[in-house]
N, CA, C and O atoms as a CHARMM CRD file, in Angstrom:
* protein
*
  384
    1    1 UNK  N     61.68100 129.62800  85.76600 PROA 1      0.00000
    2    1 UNK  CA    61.69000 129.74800  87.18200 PROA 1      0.00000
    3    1 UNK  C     62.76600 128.83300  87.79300 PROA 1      0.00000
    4    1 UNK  O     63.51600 129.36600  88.61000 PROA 1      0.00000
    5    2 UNK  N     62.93500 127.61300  87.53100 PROA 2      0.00000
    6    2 UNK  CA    63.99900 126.97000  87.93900 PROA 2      0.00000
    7    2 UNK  C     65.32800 126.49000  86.65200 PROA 2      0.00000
    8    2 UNK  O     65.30100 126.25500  85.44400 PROA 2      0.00000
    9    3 UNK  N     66.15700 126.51500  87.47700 PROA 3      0.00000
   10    3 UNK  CA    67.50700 126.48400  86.53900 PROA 3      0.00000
   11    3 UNK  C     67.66300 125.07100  85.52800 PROA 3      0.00000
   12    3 UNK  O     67.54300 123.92500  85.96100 PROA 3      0.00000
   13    4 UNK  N     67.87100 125.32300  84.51000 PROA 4      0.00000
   14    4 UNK  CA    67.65600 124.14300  83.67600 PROA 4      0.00000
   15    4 UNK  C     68.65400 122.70800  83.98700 PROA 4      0.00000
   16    4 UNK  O     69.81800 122.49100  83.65300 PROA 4      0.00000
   17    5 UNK  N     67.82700 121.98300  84.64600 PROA 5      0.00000
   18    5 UNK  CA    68.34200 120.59300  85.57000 PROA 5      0.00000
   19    5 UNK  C     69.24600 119.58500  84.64100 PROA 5      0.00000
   20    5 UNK  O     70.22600 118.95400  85.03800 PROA 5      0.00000
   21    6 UNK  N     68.58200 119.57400  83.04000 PROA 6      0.00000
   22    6 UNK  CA    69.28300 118.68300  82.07400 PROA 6      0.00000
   23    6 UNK  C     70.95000 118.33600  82.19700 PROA 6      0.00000
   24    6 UNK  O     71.92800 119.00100  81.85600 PROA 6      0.00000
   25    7 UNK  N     70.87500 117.47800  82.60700 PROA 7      0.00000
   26    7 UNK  CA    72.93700 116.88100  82.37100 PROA 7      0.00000
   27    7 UNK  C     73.14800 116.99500  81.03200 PROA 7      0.00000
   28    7 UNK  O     72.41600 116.87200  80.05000 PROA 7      0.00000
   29    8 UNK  N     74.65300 117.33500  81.23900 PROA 8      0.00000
   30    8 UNK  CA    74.98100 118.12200  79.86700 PROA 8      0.00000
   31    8 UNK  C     76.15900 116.44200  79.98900 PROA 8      0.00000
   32    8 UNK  O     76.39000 115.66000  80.91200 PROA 8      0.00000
   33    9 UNK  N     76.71800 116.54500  78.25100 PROA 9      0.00000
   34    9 UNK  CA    77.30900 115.10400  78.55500 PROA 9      0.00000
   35    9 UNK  C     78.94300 115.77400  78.67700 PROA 9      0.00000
   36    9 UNK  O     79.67300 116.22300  77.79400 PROA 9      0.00000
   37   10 UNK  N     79.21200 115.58800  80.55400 PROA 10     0.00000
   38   10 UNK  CA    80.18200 115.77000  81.23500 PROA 10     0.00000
   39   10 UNK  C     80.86100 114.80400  80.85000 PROA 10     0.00000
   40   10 UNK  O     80.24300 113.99000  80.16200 PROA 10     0.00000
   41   11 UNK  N     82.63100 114.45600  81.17800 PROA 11     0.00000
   42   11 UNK  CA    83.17300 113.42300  81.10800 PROA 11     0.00000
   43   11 UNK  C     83.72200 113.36400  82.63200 PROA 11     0.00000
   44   11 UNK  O     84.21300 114.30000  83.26300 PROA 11     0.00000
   45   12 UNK  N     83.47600 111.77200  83.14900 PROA 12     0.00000
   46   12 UNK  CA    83.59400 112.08400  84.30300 PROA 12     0.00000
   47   12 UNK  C     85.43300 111.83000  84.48600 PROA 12     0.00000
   48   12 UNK  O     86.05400 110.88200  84.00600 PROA 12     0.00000
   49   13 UNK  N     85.99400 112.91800  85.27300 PROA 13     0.00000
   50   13 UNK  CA    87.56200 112.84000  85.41500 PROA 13     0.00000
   51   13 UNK  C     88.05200 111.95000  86.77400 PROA 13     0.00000
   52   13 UNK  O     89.01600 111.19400  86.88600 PROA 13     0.00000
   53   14 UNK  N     87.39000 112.19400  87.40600 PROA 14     0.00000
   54   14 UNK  CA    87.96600 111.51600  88.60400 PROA 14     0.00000
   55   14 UNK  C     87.78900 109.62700  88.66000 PROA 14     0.00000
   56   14 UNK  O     87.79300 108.85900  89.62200 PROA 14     0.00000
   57   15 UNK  N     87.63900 109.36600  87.09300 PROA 15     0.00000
   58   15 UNK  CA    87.85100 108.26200  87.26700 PROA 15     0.00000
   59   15 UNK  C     89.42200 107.26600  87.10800 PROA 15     0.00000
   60   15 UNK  O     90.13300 107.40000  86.11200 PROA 15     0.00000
   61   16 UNK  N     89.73800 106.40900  88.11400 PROA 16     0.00000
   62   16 UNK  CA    90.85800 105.89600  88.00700 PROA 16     0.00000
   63   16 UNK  C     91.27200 104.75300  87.04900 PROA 16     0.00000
   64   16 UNK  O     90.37200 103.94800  86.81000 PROA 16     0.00000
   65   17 UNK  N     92.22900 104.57600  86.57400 PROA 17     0.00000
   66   17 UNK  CA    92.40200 103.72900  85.61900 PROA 17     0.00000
   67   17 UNK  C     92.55600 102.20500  85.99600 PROA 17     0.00000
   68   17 UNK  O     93.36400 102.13300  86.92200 PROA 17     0.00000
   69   18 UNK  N     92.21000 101.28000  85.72500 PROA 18     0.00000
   70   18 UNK  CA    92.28600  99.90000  86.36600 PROA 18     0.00000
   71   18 UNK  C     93.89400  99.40600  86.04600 PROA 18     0.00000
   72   18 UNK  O     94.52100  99.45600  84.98800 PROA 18     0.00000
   73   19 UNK  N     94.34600  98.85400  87.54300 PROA 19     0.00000
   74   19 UNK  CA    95.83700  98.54800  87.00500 PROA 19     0.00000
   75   19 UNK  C     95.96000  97.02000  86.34800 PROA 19     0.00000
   76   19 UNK  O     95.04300  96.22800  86.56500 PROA 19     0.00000
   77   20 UNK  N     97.02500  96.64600  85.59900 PROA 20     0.00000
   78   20 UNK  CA    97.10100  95.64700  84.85700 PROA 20     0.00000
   79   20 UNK  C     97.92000  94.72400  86.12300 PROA 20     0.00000
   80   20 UNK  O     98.73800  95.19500  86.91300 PROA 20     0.00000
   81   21 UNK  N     97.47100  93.36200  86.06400 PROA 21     0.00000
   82   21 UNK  CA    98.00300  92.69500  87.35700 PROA 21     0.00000
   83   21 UNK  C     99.10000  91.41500  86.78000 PROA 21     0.00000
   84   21 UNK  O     98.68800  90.81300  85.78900 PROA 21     0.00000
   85   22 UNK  N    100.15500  91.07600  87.22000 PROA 22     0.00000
   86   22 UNK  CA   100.78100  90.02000  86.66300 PROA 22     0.00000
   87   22 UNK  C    100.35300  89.10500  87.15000 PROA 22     0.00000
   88   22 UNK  O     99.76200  89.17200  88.22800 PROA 22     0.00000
   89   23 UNK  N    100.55300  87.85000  86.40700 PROA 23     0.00000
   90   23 UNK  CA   100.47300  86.26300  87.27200 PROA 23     0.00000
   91   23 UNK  C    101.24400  86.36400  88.59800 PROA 23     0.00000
   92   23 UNK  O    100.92800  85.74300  89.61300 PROA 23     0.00000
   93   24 UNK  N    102.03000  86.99900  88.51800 PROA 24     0.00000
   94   24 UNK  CA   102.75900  86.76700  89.94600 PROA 24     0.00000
   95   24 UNK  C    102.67200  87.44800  90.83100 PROA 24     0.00000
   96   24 UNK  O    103.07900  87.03800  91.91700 PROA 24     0.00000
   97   25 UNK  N    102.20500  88.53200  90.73400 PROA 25     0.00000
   98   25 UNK  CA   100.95100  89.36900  91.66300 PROA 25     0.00000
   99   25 UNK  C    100.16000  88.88700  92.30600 PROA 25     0.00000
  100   25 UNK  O    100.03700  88.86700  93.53100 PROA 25     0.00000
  101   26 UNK  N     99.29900  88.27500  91.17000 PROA 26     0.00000
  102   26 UNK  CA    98.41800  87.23200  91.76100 PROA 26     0.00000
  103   26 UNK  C     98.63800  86.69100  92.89700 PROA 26     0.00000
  104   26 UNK  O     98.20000  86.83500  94.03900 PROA 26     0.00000
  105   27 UNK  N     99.72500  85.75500  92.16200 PROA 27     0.00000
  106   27 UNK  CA    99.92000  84.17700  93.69800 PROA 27     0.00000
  107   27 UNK  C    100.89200  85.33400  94.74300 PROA 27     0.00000
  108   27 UNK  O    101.29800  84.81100  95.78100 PROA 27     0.00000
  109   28 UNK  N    101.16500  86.39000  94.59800 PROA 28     0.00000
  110   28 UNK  CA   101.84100  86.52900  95.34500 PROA 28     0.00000
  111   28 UNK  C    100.93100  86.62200  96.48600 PROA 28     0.00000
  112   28 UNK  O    101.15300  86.09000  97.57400 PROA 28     0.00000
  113   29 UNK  N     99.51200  87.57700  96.09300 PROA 29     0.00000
  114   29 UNK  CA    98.52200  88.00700  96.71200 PROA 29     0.00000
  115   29 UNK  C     98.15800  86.95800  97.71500 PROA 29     0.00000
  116   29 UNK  O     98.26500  86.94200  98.94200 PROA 29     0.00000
  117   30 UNK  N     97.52500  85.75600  96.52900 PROA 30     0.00000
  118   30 UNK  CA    97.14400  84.15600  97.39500 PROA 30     0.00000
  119   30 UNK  C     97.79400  84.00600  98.50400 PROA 30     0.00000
  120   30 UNK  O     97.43500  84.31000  99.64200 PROA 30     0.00000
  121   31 UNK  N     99.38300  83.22200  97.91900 PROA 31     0.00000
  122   31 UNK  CA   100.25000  83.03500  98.74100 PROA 31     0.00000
  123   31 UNK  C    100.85200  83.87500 100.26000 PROA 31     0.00000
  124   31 UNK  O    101.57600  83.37400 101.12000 PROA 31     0.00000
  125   32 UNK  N    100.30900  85.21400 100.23400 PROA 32     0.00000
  126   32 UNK  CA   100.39500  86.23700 101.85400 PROA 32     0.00000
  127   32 UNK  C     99.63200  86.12600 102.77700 PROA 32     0.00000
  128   32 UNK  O     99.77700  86.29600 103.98800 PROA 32     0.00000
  129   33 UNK  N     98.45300  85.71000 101.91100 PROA 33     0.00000
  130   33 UNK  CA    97.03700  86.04900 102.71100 PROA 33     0.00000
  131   33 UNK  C     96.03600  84.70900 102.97900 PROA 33     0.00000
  132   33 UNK  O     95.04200  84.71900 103.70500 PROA 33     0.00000
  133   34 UNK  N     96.52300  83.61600 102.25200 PROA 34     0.00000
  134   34 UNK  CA    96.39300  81.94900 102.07700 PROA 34     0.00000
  135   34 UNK  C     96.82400  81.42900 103.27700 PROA 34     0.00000
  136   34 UNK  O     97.60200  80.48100 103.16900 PROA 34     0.00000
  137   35 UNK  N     96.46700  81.87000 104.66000 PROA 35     0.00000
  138   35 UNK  CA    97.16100  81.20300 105.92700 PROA 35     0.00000
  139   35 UNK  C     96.88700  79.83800 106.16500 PROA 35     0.00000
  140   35 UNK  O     97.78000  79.25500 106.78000 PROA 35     0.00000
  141   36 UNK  N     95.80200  79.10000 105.81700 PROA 36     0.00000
  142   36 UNK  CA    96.02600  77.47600 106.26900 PROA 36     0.00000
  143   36 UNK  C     96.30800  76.87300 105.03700 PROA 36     0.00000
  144   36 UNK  O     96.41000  75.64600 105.03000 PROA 36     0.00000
  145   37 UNK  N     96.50300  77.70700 103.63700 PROA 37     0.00000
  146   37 UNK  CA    97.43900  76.99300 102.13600 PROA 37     0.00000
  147   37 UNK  C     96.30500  76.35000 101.72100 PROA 37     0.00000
  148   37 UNK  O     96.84200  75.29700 101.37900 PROA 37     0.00000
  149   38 UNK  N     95.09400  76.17900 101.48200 PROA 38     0.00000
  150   38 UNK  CA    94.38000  75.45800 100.86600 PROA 38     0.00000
  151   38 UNK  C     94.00000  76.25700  98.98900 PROA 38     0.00000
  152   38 UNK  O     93.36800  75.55300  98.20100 PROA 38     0.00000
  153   39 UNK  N     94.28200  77.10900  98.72400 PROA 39     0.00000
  154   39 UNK  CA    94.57300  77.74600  97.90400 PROA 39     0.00000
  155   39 UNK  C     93.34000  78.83100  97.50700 PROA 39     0.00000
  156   39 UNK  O     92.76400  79.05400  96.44300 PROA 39     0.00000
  157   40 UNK  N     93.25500  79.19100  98.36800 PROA 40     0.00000
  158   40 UNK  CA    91.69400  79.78100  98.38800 PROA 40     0.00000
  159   40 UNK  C     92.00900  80.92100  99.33000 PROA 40     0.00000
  160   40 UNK  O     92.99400  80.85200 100.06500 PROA 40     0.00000
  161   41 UNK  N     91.07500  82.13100  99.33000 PROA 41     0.00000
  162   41 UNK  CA    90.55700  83.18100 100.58800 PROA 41     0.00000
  163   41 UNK  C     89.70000  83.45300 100.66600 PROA 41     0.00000
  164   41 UNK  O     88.80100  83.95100  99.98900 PROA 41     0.00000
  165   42 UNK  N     90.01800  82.91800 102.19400 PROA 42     0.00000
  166   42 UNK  CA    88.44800  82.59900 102.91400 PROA 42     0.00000
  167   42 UNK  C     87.43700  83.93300 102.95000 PROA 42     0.00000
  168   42 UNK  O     87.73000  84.92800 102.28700 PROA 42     0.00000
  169   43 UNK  N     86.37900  83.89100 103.66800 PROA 43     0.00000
  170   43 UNK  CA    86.13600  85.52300 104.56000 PROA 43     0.00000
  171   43 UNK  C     86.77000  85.93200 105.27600 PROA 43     0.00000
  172   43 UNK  O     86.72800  87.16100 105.31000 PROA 43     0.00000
  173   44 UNK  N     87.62400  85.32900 106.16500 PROA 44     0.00000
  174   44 UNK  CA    88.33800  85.12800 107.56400 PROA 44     0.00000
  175   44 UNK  C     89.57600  85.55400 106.68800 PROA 44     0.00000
  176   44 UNK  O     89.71300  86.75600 106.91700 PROA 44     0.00000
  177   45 UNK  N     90.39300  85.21400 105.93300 PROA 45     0.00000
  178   45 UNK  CA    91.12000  85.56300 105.27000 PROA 45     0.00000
  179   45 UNK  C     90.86500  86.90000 104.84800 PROA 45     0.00000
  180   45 UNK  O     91.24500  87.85600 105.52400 PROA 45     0.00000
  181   46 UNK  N     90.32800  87.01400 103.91600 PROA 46     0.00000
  182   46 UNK  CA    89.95200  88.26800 103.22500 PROA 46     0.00000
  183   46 UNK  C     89.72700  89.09000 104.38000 PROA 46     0.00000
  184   46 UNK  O     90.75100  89.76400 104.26700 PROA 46     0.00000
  185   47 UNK  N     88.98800  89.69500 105.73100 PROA 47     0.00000
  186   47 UNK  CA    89.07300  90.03200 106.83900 PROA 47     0.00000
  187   47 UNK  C     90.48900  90.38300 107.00100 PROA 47     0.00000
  188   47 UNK  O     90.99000  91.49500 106.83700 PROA 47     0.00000
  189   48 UNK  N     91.14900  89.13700 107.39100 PROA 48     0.00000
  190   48 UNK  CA    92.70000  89.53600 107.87200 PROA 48     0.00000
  191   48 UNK  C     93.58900  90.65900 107.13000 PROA 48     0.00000
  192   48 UNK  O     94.33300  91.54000 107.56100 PROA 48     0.00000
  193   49 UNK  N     93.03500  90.09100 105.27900 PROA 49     0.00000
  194   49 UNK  CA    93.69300  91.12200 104.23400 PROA 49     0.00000
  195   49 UNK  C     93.62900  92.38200 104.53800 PROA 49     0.00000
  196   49 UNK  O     94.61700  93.11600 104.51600 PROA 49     0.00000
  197   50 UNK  N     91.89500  92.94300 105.00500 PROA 50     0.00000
  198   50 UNK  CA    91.55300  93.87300 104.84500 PROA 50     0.00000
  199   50 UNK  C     92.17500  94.73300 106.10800 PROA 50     0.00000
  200   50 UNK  O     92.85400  95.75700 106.03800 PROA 50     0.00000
  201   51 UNK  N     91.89400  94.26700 106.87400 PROA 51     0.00000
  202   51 UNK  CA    92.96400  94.84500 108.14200 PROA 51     0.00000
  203   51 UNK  C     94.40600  94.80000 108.32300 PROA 51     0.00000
  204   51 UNK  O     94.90000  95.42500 109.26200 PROA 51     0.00000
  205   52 UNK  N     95.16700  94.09600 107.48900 PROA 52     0.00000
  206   52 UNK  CA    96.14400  94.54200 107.00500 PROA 52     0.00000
  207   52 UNK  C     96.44700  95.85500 106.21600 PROA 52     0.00000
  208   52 UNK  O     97.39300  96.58000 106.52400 PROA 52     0.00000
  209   53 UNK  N     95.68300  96.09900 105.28600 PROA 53     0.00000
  210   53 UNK  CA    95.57500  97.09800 104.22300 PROA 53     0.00000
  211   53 UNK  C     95.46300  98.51000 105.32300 PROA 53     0.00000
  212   53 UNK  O     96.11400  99.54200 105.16200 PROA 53     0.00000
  213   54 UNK  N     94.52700  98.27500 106.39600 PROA 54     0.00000
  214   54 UNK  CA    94.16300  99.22000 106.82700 PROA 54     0.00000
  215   54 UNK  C     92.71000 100.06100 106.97500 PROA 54     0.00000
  216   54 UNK  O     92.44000 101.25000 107.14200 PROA 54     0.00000
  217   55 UNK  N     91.79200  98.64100 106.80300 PROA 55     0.00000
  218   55 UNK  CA    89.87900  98.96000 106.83100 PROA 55     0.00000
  219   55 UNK  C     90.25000  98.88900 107.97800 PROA 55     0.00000
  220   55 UNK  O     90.97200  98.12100 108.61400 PROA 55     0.00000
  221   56 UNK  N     89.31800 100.34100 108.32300 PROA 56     0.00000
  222   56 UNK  CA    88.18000 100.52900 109.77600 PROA 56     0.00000
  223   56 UNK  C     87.55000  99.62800 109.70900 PROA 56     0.00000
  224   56 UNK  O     87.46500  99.15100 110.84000 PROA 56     0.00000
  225   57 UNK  N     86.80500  98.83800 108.73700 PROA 57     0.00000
  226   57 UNK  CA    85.87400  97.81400 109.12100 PROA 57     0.00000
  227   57 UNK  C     86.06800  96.43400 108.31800 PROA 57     0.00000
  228   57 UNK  O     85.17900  95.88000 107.67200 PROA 57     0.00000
  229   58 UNK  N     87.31100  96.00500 108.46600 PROA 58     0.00000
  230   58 UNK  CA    87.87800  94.37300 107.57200 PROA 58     0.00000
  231   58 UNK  C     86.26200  93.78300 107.34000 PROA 58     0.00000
  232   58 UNK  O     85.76900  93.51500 106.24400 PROA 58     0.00000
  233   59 UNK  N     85.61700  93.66600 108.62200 PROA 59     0.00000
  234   59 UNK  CA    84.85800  92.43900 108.16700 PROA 59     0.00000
  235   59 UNK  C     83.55600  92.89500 107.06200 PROA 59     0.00000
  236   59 UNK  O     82.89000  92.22300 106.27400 PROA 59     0.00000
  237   60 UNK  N     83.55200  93.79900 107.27900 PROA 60     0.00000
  238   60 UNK  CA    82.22900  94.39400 106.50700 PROA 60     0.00000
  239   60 UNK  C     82.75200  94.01700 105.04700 PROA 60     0.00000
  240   60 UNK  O     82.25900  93.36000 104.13000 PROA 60     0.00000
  241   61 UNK  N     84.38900  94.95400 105.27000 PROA 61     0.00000
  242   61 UNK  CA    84.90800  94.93700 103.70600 PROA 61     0.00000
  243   61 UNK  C     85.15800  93.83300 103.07400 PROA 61     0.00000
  244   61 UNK  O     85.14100  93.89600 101.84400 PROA 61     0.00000
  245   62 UNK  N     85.52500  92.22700 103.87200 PROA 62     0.00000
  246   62 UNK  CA    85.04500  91.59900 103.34600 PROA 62     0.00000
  247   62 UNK  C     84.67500  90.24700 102.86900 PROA 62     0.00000
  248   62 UNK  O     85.15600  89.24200 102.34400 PROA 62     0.00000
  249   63 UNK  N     83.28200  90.87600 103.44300 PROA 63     0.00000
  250   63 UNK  CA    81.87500  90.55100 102.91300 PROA 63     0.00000
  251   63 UNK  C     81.86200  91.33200 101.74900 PROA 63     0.00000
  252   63 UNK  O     81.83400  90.65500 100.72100 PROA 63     0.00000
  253   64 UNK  N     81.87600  92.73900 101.56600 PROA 64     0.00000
  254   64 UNK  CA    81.63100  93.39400 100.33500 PROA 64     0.00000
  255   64 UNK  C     82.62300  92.92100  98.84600 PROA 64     0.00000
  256   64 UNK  O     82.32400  92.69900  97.67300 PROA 64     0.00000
  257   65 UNK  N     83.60100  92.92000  99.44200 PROA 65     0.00000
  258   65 UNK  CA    84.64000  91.83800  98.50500 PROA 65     0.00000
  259   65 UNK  C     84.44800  90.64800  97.85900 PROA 65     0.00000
  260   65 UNK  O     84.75900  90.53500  96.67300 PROA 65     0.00000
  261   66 UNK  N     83.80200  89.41400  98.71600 PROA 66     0.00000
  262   66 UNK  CA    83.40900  88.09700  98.53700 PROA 66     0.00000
  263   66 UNK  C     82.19000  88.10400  97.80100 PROA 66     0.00000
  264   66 UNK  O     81.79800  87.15600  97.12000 PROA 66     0.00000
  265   67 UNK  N     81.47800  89.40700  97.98000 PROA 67     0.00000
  266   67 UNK  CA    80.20600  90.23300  96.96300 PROA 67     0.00000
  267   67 UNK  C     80.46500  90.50000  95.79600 PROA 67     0.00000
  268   67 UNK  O     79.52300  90.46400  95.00400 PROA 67     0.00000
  269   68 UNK  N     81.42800  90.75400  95.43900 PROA 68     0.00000
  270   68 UNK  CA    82.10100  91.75200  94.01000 PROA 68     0.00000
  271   68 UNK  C     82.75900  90.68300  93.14100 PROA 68     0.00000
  272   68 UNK  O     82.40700  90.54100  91.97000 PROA 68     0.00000
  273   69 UNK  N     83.81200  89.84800  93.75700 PROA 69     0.00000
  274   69 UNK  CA    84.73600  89.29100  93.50100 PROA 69     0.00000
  275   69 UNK  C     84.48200  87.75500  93.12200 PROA 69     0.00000
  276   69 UNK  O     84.91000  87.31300  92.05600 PROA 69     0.00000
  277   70 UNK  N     83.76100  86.94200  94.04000 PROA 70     0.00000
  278   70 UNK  CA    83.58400  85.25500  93.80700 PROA 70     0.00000
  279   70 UNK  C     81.42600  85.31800  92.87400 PROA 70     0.00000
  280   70 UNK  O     80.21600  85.46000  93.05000 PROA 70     0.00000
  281   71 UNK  N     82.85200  85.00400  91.69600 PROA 71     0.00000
  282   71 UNK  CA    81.38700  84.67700  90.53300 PROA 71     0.00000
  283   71 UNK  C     81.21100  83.73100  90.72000 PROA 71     0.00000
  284   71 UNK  O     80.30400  83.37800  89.96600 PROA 71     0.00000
  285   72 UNK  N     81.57500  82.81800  91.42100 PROA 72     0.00000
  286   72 UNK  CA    80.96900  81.34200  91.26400 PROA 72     0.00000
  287   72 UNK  C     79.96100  81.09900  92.41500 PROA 72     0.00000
  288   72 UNK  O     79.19200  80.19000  92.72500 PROA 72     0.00000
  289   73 UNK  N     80.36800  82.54300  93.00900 PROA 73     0.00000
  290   73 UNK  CA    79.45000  81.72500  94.48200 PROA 73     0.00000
  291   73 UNK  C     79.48000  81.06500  95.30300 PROA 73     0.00000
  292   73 UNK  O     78.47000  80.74100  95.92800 PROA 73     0.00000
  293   74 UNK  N     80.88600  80.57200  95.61600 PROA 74     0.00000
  294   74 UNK  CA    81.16900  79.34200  96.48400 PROA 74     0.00000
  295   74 UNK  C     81.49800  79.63600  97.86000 PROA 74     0.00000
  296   74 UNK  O     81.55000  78.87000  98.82200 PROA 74     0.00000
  297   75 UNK  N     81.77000  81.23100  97.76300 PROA 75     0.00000
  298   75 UNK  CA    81.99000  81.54700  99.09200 PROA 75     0.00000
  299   75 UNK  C     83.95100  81.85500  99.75900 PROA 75     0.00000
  300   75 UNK  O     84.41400  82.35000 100.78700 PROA 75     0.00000
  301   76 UNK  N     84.49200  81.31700  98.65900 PROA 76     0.00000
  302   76 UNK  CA    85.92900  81.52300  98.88700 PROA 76     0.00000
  303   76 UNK  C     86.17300  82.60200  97.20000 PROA 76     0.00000
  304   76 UNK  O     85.43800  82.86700  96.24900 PROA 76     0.00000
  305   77 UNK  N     87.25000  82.85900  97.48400 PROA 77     0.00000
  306   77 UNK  CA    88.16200  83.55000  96.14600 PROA 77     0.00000
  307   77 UNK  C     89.31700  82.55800  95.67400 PROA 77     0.00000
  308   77 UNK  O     90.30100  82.23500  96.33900 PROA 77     0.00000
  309   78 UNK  N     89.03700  82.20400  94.57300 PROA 78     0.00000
  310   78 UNK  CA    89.94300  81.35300  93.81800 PROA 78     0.00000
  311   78 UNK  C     91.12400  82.05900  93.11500 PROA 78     0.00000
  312   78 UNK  O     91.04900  83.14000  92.53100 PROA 78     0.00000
  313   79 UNK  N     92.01000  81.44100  93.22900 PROA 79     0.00000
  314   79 UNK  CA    92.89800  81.93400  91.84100 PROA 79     0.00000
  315   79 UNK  C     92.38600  82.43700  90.15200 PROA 79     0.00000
  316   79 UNK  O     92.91800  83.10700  89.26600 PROA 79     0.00000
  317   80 UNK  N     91.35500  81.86400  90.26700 PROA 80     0.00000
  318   80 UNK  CA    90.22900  82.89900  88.99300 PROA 80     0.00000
  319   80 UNK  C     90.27200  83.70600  89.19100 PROA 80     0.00000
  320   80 UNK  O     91.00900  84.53300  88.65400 PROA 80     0.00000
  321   81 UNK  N     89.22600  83.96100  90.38600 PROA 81     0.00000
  322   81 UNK  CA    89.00700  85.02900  90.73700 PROA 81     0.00000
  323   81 UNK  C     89.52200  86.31500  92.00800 PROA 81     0.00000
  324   81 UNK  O     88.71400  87.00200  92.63300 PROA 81     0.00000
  325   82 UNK  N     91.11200  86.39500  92.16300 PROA 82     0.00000
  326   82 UNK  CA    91.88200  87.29400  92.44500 PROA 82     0.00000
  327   82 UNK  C     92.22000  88.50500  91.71100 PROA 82     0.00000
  328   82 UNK  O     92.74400  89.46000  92.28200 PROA 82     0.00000
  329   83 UNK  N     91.92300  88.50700  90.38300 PROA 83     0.00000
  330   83 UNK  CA    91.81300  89.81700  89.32000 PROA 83     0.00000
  331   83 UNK  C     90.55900  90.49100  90.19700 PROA 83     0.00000
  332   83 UNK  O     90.77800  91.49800  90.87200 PROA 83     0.00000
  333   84 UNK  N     89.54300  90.02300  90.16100 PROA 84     0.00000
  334   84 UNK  CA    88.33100  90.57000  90.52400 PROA 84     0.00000
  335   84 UNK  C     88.42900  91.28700  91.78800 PROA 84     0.00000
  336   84 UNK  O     87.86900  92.37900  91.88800 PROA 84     0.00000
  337   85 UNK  N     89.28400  90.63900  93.06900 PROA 85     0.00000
  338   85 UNK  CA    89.40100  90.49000  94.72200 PROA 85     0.00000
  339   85 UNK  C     89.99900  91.83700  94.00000 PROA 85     0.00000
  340   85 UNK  O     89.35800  92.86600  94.21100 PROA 85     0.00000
  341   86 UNK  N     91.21600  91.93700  93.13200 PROA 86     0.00000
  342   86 UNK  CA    92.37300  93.02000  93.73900 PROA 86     0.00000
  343   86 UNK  C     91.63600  94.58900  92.70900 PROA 86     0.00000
  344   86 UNK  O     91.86600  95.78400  92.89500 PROA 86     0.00000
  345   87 UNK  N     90.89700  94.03900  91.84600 PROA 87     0.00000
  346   87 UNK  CA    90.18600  95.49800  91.08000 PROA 87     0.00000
  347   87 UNK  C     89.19400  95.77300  91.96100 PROA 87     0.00000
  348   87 UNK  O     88.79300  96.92600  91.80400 PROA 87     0.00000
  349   88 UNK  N     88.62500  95.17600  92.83700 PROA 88     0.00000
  350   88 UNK  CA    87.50500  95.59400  93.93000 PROA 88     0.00000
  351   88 UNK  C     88.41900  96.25400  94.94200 PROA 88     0.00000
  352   88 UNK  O     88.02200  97.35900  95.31200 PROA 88     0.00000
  353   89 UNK  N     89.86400  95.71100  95.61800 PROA 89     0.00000
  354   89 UNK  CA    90.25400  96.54200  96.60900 PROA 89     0.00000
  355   89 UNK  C     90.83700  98.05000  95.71000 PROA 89     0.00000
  356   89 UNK  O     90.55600  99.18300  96.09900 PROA 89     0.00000
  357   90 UNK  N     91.66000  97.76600  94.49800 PROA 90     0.00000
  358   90 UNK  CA    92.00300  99.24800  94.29300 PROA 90     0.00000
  359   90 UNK  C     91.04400 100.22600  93.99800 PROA 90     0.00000
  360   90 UNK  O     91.37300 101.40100  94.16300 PROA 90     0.00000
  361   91 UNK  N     89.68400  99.90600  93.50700 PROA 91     0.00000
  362   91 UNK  CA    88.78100 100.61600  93.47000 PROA 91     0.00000
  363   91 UNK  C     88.36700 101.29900  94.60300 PROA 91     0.00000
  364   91 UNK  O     87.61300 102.25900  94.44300 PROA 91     0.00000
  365   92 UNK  N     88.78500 100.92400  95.92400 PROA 92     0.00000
  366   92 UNK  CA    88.09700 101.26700  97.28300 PROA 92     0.00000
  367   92 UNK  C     89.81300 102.11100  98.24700 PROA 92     0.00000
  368   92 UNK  O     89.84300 102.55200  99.39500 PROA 92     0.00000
  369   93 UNK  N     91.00200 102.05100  97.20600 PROA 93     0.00000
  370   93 UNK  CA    92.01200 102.91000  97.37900 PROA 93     0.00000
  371   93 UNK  C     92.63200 101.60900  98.28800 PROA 93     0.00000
  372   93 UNK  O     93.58800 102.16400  98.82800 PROA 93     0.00000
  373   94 UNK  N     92.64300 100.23000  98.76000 PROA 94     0.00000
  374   94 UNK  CA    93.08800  99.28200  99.31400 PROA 94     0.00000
  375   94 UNK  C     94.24600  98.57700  98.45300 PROA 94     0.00000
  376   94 UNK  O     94.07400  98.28500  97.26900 PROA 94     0.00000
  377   95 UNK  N     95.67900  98.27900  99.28600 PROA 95     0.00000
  378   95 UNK  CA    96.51600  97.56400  98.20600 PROA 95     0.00000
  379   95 UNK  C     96.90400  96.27700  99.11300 PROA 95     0.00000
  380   95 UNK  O     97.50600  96.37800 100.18200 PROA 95     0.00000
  381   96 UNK  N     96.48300  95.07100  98.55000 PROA 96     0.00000
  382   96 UNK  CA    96.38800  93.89500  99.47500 PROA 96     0.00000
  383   96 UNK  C     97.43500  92.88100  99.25200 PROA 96     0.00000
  384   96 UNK  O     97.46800  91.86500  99.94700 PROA 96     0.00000
């Protein structure tokens, strides 16, 4: 009576490939978006990024960023963790 629901094992295509980032990508990233130089991005920062890029909604995005991205928890994005900041924006089609 109803059509057999079972997922068949699809491969999913529309997935994008993660890009490989240089060191100097990196700081370049820091260094644009690092407005009072303390070597960090802030929320307020990350905000500014995001509305640069071109979010309808910087601040939401990020918050959702500072979510994804800072494993330590401290509340800023370190130079650690800018791999993380920039695979969270290309995942969301953002180039920061």
């Amino acid at each position: 009576m109803f059509p057999n629901t079972q997922s068949k094992n699809i491969p999913f295509i529309n997935k994008k490939p993660v890009p490989e980032y240089s060191e100097d990508m990196l700081k370049g990233v820091l260094a644009r978006h690092d407005t009072d130089g303390d070597g960090v991005l802030t929320r307020k920062e990350l905000k500014e990024a995001f509305k640069a890029a071109g979010s309808s909604f910087p601040g939401w995005r990020a918050i959702r960023a500072l979510c994804h991205a800072d494993k330590n928890r401290d509340g800023v994005i370190s130079e650690k963790e800018l791999k993380n900041l920039l695979h969270y924006a290309s995942k969301r089609g953002f180039t920061l």
